[in-house]
Residue, then its C-alpha position, 0 to 999 in steps of 0.5 A: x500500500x501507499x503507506x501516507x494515502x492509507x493513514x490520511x485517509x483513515x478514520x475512526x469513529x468515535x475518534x480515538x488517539x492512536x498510533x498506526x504503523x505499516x510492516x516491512x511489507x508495507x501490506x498489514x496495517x497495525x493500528x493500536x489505540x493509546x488509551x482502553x476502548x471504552x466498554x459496549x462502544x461500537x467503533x467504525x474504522x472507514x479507510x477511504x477510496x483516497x488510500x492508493x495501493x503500491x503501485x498508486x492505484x485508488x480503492x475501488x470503494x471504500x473500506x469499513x470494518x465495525x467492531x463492538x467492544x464488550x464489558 
């Protein structure tokens, strides 16, 4: 992936402070949150059809993964 297009063109909802880094393969995103997730909160991380692949090619459509938190 185009690692600078990728991290602008993420969000997360609802917003929290993190760190996001890219292996040396440039292919897995880690993305750790620098505070707990708060408890029974659903969270939405959208990557938009900005972020480019490797070789400059846009997302089709955009990305999004929702993940609920438990207790």
């Amino acid at each position: 992936m185009n690692e600078d297009s990728v991290l602008n063109s993420l969000d997360m909802v609802p917003y929290c402070d993190k760190d996001m880094f890219f292996d040396a393969t440039s292919k897995i995103l880690t993305i750790n949150p620098r505070d707990n997730f708060l408890s029974n909160t659903q969270y939405t991380i959208l990557i938009n059809n900005k972020a480019k692949s490797g070789n400059l090619i846009s997302l089709e459509e955009d990305y999004k993964l929702v993940f609920t938190t438990g207790t």
